[in-house]
C-alpha positions as CSV (number, residue, x, y, z in Angstrom):
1,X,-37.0,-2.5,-27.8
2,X,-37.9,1.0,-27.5
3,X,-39.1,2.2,-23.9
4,X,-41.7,5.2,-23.6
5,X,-40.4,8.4,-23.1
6,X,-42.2,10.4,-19.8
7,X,-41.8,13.7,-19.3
8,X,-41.5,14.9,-15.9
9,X,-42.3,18.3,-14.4
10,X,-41.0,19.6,-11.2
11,X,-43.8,20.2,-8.4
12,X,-42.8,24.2,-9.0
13,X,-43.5,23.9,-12.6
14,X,-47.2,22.1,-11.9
15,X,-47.6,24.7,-9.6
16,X,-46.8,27.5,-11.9
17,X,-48.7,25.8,-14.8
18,X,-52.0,25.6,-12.6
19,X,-51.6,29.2,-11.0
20,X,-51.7,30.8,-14.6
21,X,-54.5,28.2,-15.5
22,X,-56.8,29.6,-12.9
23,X,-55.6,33.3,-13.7
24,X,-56.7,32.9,-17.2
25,X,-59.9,31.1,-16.2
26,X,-60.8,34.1,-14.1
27,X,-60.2,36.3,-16.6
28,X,-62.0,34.9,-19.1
29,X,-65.1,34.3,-16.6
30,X,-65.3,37.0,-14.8
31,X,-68.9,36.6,-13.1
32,X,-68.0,32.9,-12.4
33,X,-65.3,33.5,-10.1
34,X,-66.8,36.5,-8.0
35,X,-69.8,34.0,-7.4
36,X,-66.7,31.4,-6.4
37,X,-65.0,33.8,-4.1
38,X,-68.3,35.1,-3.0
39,X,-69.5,31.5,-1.8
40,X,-65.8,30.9,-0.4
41,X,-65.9,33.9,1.8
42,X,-69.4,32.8,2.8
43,X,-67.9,29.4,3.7
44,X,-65.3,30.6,5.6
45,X,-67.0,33.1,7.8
46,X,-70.1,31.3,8.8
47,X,-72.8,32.7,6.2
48,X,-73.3,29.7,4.1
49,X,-73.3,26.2,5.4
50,X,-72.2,22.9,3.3
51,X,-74.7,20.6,3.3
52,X,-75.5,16.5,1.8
53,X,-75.8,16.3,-1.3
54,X,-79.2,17.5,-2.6
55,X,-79.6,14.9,-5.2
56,X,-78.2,11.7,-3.2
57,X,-77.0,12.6,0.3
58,X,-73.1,11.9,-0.6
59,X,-70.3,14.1,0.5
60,X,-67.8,15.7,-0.2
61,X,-69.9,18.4,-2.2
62,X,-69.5,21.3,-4.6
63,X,-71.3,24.5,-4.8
64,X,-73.1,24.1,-8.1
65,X,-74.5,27.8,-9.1
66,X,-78.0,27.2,-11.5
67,X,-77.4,31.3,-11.9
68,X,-74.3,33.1,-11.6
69,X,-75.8,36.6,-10.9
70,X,-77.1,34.9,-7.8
71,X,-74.0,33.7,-5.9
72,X,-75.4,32.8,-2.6
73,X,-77.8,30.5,-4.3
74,X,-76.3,27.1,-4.6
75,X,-76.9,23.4,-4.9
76,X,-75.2,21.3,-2.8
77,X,-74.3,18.0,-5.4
78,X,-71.2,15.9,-4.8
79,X,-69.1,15.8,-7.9
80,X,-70.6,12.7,-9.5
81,X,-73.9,14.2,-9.5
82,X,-72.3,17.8,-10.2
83,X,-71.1,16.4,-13.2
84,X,-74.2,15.0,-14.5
85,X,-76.4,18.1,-13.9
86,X,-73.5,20.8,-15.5
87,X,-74.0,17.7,-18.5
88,X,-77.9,18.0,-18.6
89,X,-77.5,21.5,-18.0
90,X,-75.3,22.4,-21.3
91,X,-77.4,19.9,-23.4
92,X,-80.5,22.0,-23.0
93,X,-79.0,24.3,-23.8
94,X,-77.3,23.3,-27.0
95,X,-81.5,22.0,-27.6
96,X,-82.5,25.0,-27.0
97,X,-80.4,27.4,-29.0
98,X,-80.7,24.9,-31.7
99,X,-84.3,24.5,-32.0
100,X,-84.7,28.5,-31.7
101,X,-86.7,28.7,-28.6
């Protein structure tokens, strides 16, 4: 009988792994992560308040950004609901850069 093989990875190495994850994500999405840190600074020193969600009054939330050249201007959606807008989201726009509009 053969038992599964699991690799393990030190807590350092997941550390690592997810610190050069992030560094490439920022790199490739330059706009995305000023409008991150923007609305983490604005967090942190009072400017911009965490509210319910806007769709279903849950918490936690997540600062969901309809327009990245606008960083201040967020939705409030917990990540169930986050996750279902960003879907809706990327599927019009898949319709509409399909369809030509």
């Amino acid at each position: 009988m053969a038992f599964p093989v699991y690799l393990y990875f030190s807590d350092e190495y997941k550390k690592e792994s997810a610190k050069a994850s992030a560094k490439a994500w920022q790199k490739k999405n330059p706009e995305k992560a000023k409008a991150h840190q923007i609305v983490r600074e604005a967090i942190k020193d009072g400017t911009l308040q965490m509210k319910p969600c806007q769709r279903c009054g849950d918490w936690p939330v997540q600062a969901h950004h309809p327009d990245y050249s606008q960083p201040l201007n967020v939705w409030w959606l917990c990540p169930k609901c986050h996750a279902r807008i960003t879907k809706l989201t990327k599927e019009y726009i898949y319709v509409e850069k399909s369809s030509g509009i």
